[in-house]
C-alpha positions in Angstrom: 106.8 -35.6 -43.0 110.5 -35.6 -44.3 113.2 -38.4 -43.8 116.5 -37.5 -43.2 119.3 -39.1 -43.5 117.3 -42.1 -45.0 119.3 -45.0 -47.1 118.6 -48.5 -47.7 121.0 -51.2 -46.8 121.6 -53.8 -49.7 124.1 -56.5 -47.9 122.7 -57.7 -44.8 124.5 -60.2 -42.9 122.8 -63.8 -43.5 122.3 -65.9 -40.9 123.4 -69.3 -40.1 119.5 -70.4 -40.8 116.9 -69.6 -41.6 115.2 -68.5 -38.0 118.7 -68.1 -36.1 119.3 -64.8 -34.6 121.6 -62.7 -36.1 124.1 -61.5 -33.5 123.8 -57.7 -32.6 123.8 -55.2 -30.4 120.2 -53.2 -31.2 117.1 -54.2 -29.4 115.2 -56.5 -32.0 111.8 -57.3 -29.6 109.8 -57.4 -33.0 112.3 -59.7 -35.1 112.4 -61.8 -31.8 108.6 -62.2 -31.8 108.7 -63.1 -35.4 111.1 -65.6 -34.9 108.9 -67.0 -32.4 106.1 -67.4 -34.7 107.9 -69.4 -37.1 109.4 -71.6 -34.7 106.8 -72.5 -32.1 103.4 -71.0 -33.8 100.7 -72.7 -34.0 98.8 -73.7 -37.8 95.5 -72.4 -37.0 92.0 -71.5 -39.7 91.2 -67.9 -39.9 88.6 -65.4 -40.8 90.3 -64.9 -44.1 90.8 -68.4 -45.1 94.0 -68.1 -45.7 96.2 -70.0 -42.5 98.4 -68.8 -40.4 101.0 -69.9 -37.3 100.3 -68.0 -34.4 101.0 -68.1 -30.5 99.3 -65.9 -28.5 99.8 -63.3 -25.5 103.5 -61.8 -25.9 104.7 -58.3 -25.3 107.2 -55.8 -26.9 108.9 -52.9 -25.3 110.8 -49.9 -26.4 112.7 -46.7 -24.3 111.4 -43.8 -26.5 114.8 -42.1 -25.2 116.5 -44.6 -27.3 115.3 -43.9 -30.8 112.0 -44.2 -32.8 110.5 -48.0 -33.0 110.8 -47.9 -37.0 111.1 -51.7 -38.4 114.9 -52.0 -40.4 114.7 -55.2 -41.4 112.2 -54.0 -43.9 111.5 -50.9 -45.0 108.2 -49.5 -43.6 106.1 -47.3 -45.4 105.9 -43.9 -43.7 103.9 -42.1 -45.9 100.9 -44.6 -44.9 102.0 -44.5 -41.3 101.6 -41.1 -40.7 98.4 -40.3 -42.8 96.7 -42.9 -40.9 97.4 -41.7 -37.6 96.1 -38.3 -38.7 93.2 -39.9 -40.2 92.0 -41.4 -37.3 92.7 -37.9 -34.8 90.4 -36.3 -37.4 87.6 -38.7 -36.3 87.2 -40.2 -40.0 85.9 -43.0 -41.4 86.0 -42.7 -45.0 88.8 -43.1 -47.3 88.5 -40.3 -49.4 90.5 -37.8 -47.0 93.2 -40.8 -47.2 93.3 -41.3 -51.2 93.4 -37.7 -51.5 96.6 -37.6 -49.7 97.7 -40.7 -51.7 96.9 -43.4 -49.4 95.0 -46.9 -50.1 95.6 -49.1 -47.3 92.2 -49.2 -45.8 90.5 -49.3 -49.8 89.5 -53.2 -50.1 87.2 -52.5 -46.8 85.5 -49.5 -47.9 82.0 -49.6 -49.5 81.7 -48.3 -52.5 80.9 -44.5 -50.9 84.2 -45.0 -49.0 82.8 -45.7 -45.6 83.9 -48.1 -43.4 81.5 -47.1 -40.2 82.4 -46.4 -37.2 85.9 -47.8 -36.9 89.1 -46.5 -35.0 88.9 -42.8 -35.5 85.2 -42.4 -34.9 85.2 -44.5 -31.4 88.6 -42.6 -30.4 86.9 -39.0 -31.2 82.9 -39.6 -30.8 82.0 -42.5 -28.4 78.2 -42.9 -28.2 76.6 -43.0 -25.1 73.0 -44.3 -24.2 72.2 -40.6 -23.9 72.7 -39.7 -27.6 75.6 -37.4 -26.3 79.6 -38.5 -27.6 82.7 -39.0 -25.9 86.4 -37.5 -27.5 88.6 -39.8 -25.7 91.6 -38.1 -27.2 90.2 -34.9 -26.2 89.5 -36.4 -22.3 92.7 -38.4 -22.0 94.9 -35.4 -22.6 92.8 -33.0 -20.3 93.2 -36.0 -17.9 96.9 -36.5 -17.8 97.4 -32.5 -17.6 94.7 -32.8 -14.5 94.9 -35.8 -12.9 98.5 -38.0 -14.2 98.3 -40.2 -12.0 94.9 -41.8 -12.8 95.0 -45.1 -13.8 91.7 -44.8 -16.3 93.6 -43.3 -18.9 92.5 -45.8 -21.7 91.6 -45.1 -25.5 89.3 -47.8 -26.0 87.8 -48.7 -30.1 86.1 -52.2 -28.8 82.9 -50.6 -29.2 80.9 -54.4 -28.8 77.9 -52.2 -30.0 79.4 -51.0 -32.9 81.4 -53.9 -34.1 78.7 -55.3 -36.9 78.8 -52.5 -38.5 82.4 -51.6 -38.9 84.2 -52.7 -42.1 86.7 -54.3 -40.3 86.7 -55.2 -36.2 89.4 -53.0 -34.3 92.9 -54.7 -34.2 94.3 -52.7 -31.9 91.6 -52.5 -29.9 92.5 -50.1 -26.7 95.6 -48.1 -25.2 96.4 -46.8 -21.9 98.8 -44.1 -20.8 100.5 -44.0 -17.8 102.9 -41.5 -16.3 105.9 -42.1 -13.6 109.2 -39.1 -12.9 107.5 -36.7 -15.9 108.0 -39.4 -18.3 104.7 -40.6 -20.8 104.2 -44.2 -21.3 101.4 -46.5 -23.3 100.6 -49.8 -23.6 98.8 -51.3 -26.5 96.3 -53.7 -27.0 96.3 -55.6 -29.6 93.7 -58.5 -30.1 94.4 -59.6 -33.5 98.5 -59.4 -34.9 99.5 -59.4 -38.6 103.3 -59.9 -37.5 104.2 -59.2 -40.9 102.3 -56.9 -42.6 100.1 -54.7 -39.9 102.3 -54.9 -36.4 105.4 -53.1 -37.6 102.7 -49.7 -38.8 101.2 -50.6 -35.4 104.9 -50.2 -33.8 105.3 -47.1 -35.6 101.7 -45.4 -35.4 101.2 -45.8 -31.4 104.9 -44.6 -30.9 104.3 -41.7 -32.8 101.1 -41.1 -30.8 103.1 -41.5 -27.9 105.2 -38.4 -28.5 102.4 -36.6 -29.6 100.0 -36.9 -26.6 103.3 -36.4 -24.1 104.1 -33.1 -26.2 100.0 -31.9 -25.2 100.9 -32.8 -22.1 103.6 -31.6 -21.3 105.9 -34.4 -20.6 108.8 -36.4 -22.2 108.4 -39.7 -23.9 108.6 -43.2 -21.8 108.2 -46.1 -23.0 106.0 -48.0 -25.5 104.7 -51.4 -24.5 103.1 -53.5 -27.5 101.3 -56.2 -25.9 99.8 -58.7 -28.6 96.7 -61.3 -28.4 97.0 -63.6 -31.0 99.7 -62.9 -33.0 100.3 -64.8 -36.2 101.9 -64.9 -39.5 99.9 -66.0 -42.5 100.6 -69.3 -44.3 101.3 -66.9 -47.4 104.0 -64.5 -45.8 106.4 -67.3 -44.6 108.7 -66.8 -47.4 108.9 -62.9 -46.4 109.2 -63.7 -43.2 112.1 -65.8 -44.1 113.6 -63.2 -46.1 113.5 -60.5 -43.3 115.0 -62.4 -40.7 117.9 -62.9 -42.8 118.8 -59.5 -42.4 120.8 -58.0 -40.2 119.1 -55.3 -37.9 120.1 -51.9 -38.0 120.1 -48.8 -35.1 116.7 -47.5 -35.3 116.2 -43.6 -36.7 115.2 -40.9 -34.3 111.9 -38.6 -34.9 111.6 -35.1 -34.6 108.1 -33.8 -34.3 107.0 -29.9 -34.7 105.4 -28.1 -31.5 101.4 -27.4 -32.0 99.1 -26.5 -30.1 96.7 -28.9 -30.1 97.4 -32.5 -30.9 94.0 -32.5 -34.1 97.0 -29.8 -34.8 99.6 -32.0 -36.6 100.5 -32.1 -40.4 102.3 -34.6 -42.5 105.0 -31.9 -42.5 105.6 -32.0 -38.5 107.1 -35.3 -38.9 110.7 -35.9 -39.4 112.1 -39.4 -38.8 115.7 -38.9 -38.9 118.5 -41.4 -40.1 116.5 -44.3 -41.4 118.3 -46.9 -42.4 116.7 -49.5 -43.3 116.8 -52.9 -45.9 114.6 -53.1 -49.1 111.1 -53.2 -48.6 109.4 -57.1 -48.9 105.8 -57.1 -50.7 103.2 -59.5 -49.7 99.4 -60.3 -50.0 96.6 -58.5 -47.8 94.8 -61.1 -45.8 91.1 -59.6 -46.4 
């Protein structure tokens, strides 16, 4: 993966409060949502005992055409983006492959072996069925939009119920779907469970980047991604950050340019170019665990 063009922007317009929305003309659906959160969420008890504000059922969209859906009020960390996605076409579900390419973001779920069990990568690539035989979704949805576009079973599901008490950590982002309309390739995503401020902006990233992936395999262009959220929450111990960022001023998102292969367990790091990412400092926070 390289980054082109790539600077940080230090001033960053303030806003008139702490929540207001700063005036501008780039699409800011995920800055908007945010804002939402801190303004209306509800406090609710979670899993990790930590708190958070949440509201729940809201949906993002972005044009593909109109640059790659890369968070600049914050900058995202690519690296991990990219590796991930990757990690999860290969059908994985240990961490080694990850650490080994300098990546730790999945480390405070794995055993002590590495494994998390059969989490995103091993229900996308090897579904079991009752038979004892597997199912490569990936594999099947690209045959099917090349076959059959106009289906409307397209749909990447990891909400395995059957596997869920033995994964490390329950899928997040529990199922896409793809849909096509005039040659264009568009997804929705699922997502049951939203960390606004940590996990949804490498959620933004990682299923756009899919997106122009599986339309590359399939020959078509890139639609539109749709990021459709359950409950969607920020946790009582990120509200400073999320102060912080939406204080800042949004900038024109970057533009991706991604290598032809011929198969889509094909891609490398190195096919990945994000182009002209400008973007403010990055904000560190705690992992809810």
């Amino acid at each position: 993966m390289r980054l082109s063009g790539c600077s940080s922007y230090q001033k960053g317009a303030r806003a008139r409060s702490a929540y207001a929305r700063t005036v501008t003309s780039v699409p800011t659906p995920y800055e908007d949502l945010l804002r939402l959160v801190m303004d209306t969420g509800t406090p609710k008890a979670d899993r990790t005992g930590t708190g958070t504000k949440s509201v729940f059922g809201h949906q993002m969209r972005w044009n593909l055409a109109d640059g790659f859906p890369l968070i600049t009020t914050k900058k995202v960390h690519l690296k991990s983006i990219v590796y991930e996605l990757l990690w999860f076409l290969r059908g994985d579900s240990n961490v080694k492959w990850l650490q080994d390419n300098g990546v730790t973001i999945w480390d405070e779920w794995a055993d002590a072996d590495g494994e998390l069990g059969p989490v995103y990568g091993v229900q996308w690539r090897s579904w079991p069925t009752p038979s004892g035989e597997h199912i490569d979704q990936i594999s099947q949805t690209i045959e099917t939009l090349k076959s059959n576009p106009d289906s409307r079973r397209i749909i990447v599901s990891a909400w395995n119920v059957g596997d869920i008490p033995q994964m490390a950590l329950a899928p997040c982002h529990a199922f896409f779907q793809f849909y096509v309309a005039d040659g264009k390739l568009s997804c929705q995503l699922y997502q049951r469970s939203a960390d606004m401020f940590l996990g949804v902006p490498f959620n933004i990233a990682s299923y756009a980047l899919l997106t122009h992936m599986v339309a590359q395999q399939a020959g078509l262009e890139p639609g539109d991604f749709i990021w459709t959220g359950g409950d969607c929450h920020i946790y009582d111990n990120h509200v400073d950050q999320v102060t912080e960022q939406l204080s800042r001023e949004p900038l024109p998102y970057p533009t991706l340019k991604l290598n032809r292969r011929d198969s889509i367990f094909d891609y490398t790091f190195e096919d990945v170019e994000i182009v002209d990412y400008r973007h403010h400092p990055a904000i560190k926070a705690p992992v809810a665990v």
